[in-house]
Every structure is written in structure tokens, then in C-alpha cells.
PDB file of the backbone (N, CA, C, O) and the ligand in Angstrom, with CONECT records:
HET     ZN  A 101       1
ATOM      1  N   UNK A   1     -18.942 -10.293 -13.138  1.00  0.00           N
ATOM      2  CA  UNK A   1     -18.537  -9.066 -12.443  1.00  0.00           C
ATOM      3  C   UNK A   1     -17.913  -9.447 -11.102  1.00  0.00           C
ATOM      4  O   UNK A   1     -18.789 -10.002 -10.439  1.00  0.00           O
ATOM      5  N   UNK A   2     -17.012  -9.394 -10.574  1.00  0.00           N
ATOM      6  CA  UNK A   2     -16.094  -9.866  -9.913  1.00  0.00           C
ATOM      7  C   UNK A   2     -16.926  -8.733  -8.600  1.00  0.00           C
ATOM      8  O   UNK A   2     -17.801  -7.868  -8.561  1.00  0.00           O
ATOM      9  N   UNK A   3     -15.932  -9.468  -7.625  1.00  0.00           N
ATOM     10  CA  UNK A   3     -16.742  -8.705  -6.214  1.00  0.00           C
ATOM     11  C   UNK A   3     -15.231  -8.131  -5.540  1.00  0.00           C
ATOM     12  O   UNK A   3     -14.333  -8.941  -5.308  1.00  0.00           O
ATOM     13  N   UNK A   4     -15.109  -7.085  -5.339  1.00  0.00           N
ATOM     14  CA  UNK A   4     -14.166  -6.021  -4.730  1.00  0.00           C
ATOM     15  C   UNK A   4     -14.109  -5.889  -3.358  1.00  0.00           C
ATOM     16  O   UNK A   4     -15.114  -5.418  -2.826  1.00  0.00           O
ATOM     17  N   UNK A   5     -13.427  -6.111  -2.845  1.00  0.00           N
ATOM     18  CA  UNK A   5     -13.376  -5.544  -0.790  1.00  0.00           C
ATOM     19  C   UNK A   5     -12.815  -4.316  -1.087  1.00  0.00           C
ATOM     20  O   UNK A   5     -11.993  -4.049  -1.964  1.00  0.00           O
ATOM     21  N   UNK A   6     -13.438  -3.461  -0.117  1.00  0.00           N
ATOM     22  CA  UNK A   6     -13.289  -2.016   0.216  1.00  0.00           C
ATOM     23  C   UNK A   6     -12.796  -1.721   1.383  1.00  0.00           C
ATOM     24  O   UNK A   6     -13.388  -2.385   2.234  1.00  0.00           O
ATOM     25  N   UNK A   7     -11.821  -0.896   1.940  1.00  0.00           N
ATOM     26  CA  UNK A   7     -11.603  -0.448   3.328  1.00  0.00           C
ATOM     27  C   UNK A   7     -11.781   0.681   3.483  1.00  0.00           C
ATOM     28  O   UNK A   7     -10.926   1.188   2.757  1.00  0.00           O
ATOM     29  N   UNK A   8     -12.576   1.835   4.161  1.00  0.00           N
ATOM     30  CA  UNK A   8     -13.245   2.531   4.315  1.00  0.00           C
ATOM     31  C   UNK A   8     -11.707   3.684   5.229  1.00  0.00           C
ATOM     32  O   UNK A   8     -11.399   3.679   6.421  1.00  0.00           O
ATOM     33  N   UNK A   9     -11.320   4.193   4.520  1.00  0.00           N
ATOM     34  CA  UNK A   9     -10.282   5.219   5.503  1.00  0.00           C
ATOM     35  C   UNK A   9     -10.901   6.104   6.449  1.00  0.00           C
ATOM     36  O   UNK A   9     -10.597   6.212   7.637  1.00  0.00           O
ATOM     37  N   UNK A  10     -11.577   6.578   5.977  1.00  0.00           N
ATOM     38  CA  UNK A  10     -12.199   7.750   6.890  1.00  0.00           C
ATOM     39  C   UNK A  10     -12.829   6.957   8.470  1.00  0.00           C
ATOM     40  O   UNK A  10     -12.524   7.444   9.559  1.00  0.00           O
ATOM     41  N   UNK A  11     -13.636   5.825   8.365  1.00  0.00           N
ATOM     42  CA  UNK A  11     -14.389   4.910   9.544  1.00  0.00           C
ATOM     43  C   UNK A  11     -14.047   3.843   9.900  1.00  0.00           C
ATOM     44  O   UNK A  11     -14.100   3.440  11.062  1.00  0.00           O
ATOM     45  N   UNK A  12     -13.543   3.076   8.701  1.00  0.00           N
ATOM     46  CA  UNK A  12     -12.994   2.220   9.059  1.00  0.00           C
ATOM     47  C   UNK A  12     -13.764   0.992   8.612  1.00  0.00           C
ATOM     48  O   UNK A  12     -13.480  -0.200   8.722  1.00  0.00           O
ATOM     49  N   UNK A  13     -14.780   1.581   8.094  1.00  0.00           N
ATOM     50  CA  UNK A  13     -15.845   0.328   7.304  1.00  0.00           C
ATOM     51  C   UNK A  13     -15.875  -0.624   6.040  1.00  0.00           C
ATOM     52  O   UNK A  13     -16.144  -0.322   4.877  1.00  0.00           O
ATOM     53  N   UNK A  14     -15.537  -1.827   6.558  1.00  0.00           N
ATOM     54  CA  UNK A  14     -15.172  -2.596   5.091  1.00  0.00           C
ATOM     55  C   UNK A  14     -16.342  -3.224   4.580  1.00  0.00           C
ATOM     56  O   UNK A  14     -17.221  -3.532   5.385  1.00  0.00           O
ATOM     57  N   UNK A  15     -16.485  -3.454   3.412  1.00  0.00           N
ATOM     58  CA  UNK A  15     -17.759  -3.777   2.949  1.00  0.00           C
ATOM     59  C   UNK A  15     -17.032  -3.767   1.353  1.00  0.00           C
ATOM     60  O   UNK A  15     -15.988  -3.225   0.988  1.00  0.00           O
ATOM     61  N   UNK A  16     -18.195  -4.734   0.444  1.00  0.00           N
ATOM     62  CA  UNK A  16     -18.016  -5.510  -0.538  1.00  0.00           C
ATOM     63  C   UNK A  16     -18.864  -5.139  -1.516  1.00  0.00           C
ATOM     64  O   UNK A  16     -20.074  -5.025  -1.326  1.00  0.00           O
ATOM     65  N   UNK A  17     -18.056  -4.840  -3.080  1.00  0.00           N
ATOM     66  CA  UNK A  17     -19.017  -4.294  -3.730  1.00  0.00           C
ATOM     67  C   UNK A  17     -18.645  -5.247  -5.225  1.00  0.00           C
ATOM     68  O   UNK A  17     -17.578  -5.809  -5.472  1.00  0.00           O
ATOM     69  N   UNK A  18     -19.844  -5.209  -6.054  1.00  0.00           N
ATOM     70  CA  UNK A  18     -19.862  -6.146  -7.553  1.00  0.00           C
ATOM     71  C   UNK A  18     -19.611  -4.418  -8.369  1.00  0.00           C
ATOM     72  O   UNK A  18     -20.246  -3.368  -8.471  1.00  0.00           O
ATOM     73  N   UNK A  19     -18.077  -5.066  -8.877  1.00  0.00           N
ATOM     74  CA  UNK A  19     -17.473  -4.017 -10.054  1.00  0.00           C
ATOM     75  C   UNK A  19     -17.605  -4.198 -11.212  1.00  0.00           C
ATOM     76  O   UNK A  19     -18.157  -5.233 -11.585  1.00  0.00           O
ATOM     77  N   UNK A  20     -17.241  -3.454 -11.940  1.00  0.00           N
ATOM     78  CA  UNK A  20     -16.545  -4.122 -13.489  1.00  0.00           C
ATOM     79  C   UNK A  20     -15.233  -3.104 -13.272  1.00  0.00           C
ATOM     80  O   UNK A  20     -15.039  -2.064 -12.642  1.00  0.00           O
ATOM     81  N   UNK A  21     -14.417  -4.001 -14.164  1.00  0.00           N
ATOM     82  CA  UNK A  21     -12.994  -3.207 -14.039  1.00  0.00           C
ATOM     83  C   UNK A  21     -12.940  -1.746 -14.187  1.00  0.00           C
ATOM     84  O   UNK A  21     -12.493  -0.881 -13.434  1.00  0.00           O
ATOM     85  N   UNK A  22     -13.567  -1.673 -15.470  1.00  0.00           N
ATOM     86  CA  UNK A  22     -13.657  -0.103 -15.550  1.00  0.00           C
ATOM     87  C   UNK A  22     -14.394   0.474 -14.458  1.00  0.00           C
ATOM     88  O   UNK A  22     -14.190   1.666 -14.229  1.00  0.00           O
ATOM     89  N   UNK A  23     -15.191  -0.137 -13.766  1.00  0.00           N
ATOM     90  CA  UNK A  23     -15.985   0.823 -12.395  1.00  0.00           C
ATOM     91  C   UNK A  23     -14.355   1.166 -11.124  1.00  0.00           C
ATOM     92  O   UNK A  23     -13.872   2.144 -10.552  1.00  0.00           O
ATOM     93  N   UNK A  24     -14.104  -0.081 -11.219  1.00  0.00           N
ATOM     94  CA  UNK A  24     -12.939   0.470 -10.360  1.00  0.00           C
ATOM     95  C   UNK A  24     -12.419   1.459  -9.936  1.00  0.00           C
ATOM     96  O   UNK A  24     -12.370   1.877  -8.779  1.00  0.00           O
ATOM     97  N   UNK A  25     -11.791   2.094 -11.366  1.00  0.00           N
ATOM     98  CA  UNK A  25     -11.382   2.809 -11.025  1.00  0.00           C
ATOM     99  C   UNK A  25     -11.952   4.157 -10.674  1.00  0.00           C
ATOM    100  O   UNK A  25     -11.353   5.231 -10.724  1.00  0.00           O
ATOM    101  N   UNK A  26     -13.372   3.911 -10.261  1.00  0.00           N
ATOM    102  CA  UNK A  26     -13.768   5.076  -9.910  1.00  0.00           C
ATOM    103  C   UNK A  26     -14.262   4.647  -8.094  1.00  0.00           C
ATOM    104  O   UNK A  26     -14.840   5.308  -7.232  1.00  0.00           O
ATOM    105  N   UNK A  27     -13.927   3.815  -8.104  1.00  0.00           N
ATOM    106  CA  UNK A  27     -14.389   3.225  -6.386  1.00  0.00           C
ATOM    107  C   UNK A  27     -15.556   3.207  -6.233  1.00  0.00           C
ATOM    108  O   UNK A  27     -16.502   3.163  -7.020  1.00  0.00           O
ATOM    109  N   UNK A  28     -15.423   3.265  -4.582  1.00  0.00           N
ATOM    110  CA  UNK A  28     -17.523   2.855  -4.203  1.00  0.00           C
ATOM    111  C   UNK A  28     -17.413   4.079  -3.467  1.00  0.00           C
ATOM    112  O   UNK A  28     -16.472   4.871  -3.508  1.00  0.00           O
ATOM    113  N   UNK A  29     -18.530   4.166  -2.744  1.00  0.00           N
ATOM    114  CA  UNK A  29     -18.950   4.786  -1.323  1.00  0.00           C
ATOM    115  C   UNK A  29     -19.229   4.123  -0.224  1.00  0.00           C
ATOM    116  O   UNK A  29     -19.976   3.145  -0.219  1.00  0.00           O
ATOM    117  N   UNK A  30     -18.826   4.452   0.499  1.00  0.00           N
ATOM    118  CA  UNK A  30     -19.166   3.772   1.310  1.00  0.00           C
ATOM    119  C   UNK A  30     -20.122   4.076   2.178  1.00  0.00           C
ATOM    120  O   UNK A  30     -20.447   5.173   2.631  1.00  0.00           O
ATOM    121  N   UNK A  31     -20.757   2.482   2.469  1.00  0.00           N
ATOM    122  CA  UNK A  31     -22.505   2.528   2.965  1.00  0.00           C
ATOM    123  C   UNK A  31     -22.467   3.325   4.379  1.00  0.00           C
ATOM    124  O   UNK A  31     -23.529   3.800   4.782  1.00  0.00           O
ATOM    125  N   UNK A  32     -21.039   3.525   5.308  1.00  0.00           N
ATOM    126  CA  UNK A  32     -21.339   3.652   6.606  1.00  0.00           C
ATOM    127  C   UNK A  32     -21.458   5.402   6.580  1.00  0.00           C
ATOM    128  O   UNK A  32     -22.285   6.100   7.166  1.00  0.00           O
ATOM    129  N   UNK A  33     -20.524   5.751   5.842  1.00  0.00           N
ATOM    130  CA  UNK A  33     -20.349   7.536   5.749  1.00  0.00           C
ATOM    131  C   UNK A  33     -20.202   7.932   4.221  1.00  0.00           C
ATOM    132  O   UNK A  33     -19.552   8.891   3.807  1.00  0.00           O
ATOM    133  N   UNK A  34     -20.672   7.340   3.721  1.00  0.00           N
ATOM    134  CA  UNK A  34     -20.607   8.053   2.064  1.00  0.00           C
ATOM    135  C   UNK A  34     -19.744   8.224   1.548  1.00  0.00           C
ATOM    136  O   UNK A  34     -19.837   8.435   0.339  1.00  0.00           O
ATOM    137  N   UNK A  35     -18.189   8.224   2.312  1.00  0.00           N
ATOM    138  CA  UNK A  35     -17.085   9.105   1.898  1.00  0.00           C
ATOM    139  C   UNK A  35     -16.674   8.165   0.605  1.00  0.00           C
ATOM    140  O   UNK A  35     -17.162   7.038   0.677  1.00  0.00           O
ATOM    141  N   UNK A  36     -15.742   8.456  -0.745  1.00  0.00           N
ATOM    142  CA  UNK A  36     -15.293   8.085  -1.458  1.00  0.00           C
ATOM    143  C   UNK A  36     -14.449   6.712  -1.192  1.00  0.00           C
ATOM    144  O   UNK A  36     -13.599   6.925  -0.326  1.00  0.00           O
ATOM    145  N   UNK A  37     -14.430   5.694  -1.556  1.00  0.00           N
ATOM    146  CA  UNK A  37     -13.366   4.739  -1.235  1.00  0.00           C
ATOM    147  C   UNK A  37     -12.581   4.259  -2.001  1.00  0.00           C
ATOM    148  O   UNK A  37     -13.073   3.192  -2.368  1.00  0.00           O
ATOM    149  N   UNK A  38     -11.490   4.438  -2.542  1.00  0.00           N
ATOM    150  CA  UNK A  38     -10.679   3.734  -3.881  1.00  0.00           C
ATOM    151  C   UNK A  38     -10.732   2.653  -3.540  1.00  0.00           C
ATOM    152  O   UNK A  38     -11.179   2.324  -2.441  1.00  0.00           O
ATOM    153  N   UNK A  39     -10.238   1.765  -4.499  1.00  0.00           N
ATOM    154  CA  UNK A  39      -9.797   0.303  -4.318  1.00  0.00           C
ATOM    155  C   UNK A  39      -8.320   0.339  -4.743  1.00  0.00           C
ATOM    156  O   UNK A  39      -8.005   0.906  -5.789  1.00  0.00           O
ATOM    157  N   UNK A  40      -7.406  -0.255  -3.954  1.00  0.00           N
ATOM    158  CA  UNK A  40      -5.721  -0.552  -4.184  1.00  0.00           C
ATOM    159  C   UNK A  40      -5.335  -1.144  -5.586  1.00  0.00           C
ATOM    160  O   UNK A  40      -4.271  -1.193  -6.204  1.00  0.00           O
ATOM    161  N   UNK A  41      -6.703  -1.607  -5.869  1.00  0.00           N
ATOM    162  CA  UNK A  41      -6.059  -2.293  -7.288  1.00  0.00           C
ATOM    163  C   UNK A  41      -6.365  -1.038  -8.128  1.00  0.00           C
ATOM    164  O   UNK A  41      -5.324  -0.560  -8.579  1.00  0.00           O
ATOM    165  N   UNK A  42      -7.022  -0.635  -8.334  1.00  0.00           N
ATOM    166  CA  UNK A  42      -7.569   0.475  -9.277  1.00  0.00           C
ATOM    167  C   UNK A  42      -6.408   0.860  -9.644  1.00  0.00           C
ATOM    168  O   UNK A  42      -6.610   1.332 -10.763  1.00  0.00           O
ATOM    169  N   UNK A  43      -5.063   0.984  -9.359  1.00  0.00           N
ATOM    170  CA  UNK A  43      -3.664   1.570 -10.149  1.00  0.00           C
ATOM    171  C   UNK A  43      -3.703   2.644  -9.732  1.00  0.00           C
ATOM    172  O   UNK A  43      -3.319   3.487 -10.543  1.00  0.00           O
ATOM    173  N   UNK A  44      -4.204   3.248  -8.179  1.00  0.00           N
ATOM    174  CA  UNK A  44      -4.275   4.528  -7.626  1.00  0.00           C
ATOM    175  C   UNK A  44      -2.991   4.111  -6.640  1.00  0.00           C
ATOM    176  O   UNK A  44      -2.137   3.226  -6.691  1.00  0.00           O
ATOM    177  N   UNK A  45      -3.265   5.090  -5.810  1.00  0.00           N
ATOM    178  CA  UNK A  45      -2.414   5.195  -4.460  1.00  0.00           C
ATOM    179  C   UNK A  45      -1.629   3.530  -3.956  1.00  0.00           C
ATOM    180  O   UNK A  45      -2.616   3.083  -3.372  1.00  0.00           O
ATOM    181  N   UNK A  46      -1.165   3.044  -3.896  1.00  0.00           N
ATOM    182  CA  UNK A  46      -0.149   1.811  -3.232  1.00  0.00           C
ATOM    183  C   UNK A  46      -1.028   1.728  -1.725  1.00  0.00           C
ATOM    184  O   UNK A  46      -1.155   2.736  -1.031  1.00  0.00           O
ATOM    185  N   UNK A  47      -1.439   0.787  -1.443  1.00  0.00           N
ATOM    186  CA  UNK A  47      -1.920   0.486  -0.288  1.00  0.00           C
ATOM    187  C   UNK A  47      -0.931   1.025   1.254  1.00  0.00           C
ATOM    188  O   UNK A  47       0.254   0.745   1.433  1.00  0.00           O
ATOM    189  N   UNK A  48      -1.448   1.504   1.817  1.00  0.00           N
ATOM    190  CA  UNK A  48      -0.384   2.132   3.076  1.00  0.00           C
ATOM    191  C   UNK A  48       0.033   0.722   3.710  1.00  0.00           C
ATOM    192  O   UNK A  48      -0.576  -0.217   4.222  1.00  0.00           O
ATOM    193  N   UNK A  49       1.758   1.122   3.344  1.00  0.00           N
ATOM    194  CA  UNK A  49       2.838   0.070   3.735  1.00  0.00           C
ATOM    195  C   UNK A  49       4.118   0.282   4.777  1.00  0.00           C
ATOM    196  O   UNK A  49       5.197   0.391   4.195  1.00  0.00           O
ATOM    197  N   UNK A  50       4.137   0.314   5.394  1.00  0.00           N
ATOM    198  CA  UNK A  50       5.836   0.973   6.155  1.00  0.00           C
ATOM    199  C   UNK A  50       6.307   0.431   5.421  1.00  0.00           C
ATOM    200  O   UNK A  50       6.202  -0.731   5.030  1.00  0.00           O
ATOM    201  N   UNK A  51       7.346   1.876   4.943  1.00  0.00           N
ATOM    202  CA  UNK A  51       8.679   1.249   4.287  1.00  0.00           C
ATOM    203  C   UNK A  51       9.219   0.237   5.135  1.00  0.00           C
ATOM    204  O   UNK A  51       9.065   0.184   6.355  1.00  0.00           O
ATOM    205  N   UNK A  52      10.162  -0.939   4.090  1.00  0.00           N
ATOM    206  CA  UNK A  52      10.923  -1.638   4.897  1.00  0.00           C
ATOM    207  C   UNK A  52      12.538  -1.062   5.220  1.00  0.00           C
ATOM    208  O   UNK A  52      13.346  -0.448   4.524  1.00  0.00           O
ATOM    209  N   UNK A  53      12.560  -1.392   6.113  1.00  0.00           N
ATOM    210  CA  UNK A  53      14.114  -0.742   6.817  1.00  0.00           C
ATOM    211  C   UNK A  53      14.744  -1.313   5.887  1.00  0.00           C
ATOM    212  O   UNK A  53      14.247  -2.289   5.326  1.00  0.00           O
ATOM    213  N   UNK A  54      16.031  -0.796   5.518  1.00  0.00           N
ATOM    214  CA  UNK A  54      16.934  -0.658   4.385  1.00  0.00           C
ATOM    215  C   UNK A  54      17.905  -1.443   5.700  1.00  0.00           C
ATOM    216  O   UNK A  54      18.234  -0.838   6.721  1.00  0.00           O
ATOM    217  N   UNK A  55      18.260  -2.888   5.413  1.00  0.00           N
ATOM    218  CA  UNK A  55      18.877  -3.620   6.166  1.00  0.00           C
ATOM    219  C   UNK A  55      20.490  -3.519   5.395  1.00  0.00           C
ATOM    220  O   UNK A  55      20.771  -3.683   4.207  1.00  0.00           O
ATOM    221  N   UNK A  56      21.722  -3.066   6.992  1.00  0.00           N
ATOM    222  CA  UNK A  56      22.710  -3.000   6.575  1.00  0.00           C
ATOM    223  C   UNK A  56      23.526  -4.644   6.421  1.00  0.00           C
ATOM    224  O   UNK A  56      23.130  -5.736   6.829  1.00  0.00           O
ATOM    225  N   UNK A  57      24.595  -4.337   5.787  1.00  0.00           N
ATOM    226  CA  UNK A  57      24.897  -6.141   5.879  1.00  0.00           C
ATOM    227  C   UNK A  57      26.081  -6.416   6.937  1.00  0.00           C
ATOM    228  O   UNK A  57      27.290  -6.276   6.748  1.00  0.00           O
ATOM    229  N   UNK A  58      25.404  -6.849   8.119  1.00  0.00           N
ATOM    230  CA  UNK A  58      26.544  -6.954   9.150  1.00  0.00           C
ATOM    231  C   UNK A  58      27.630  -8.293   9.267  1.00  0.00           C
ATOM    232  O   UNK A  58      28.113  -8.910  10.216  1.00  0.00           O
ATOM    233  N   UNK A  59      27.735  -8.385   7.857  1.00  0.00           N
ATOM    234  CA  UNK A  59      28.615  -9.948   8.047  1.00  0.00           C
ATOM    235  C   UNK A  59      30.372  -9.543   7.801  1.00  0.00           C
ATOM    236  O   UNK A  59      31.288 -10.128   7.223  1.00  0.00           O
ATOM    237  N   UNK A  60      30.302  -8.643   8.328  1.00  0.00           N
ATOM    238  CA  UNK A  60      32.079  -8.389   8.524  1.00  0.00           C
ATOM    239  C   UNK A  60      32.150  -8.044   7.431  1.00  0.00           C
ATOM    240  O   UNK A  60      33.046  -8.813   7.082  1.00  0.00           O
ATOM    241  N   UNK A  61      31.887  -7.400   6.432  1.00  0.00           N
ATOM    242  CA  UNK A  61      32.428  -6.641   5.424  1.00  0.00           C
ATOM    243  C   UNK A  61      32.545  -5.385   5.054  1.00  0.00           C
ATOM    244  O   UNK A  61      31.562  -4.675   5.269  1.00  0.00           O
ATOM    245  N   UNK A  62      33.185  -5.054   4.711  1.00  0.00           N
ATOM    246  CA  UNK A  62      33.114  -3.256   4.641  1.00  0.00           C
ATOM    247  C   UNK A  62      33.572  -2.255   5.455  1.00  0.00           C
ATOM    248  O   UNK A  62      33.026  -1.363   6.104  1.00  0.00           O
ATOM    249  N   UNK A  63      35.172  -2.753   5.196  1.00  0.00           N
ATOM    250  CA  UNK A  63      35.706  -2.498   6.657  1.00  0.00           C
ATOM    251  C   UNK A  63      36.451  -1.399   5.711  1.00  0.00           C
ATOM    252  O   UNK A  63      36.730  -1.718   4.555  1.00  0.00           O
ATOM    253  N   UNK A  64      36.817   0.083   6.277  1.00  0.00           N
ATOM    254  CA  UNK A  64      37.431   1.059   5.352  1.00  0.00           C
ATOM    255  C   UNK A  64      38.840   1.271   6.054  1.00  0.00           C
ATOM    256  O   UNK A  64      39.327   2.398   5.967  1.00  0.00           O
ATOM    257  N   UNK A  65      39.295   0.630   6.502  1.00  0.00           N
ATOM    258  CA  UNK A  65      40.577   0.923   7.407  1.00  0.00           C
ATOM    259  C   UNK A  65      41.723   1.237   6.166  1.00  0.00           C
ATOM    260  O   UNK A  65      41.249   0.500   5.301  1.00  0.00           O
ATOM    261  N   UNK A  66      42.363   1.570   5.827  1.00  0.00           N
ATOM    262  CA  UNK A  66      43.658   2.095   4.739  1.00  0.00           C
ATOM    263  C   UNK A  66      45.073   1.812   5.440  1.00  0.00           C
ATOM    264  O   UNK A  66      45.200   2.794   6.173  1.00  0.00           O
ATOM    265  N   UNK A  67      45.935   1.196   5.573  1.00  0.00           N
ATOM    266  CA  UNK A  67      47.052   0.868   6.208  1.00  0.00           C
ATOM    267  C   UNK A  67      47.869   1.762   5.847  1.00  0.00           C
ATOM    268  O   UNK A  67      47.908   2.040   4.649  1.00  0.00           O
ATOM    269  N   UNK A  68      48.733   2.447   6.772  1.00  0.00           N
ATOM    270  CA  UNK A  68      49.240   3.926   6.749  1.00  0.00           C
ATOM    271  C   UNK A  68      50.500   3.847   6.892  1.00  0.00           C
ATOM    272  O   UNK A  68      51.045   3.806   7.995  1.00  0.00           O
ATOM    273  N   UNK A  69      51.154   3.814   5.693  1.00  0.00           N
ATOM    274  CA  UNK A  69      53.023   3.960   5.392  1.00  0.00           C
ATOM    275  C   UNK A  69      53.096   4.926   6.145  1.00  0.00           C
ATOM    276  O   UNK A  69      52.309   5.827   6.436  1.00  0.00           O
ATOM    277  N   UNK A  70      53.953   4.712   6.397  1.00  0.00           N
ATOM    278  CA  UNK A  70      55.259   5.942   6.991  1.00  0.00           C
ATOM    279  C   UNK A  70      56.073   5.406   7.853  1.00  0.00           C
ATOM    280  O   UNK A  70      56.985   6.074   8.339  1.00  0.00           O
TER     281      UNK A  70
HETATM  282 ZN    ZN A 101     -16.822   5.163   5.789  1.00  0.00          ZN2+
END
């Protein structure tokens, strides 16, 4: 039975619990405030990430200028 780290959202309390996979996905409680705690792996919610900035490509390309007959 594998051992799980927990991060506690509500307090902030991390603490370590013996799962089985299928327990997972129902999380722990946590010892400090009871509140529900998922685990990130459980295939729930994505761990809170800042998006990464959508980087433009500044290497001189992509220039829209149109050269204008007349
Ligand atoms: Zn807590």
C-alpha cells in the first residue's frame, strides 16, 4: 500500500497517508481540520499551476508590411 502526501487547502496541513489506489480516489481528511483532501493523482482537479505565458517569438519574424504599388 503505497504512502500518499496530502496538502491540506483549507490550513495548509500536509500530512501522509497509506492508500490503496482505489482509496484515492476518495482522499483523506485531514488530521488538522477534518476538511476533505483530494490527492492530484486521483485524476481529479490538476494541481494549481499558473498558466504559462504563451511566449511570442521575437526573432524578427512576422513582419506584415505589404509593399504598395502605385
Ligand atoms: Zn486542514
Amino acid at each position: 500500500m503505497p504512502l500518499y502526501s496530502f496538502h491540506c487547502p483549507a490550513c495548509g496541513q500536509d500530512f501522509d497517508r497509506f492508500l490503496r489506489l482505489s482509496q484515492l480516489a476518495d482522499g483523506a481528511a485531514c488530521p488538522a481540520c477534518s476538511a476533505p483532501v483530494s490527492h492530484p493523482a486521483a485524476g481529479g482537479a490538476a494541481p494549481a499551476q499558473a498558466p504559462a505565458p504563451a511566449q511570442e517569438p521575437s526573432s524578427g519574424s512576422g513582419s506584415c508590411l505589404i509593399p504598395q504599388r502605385g
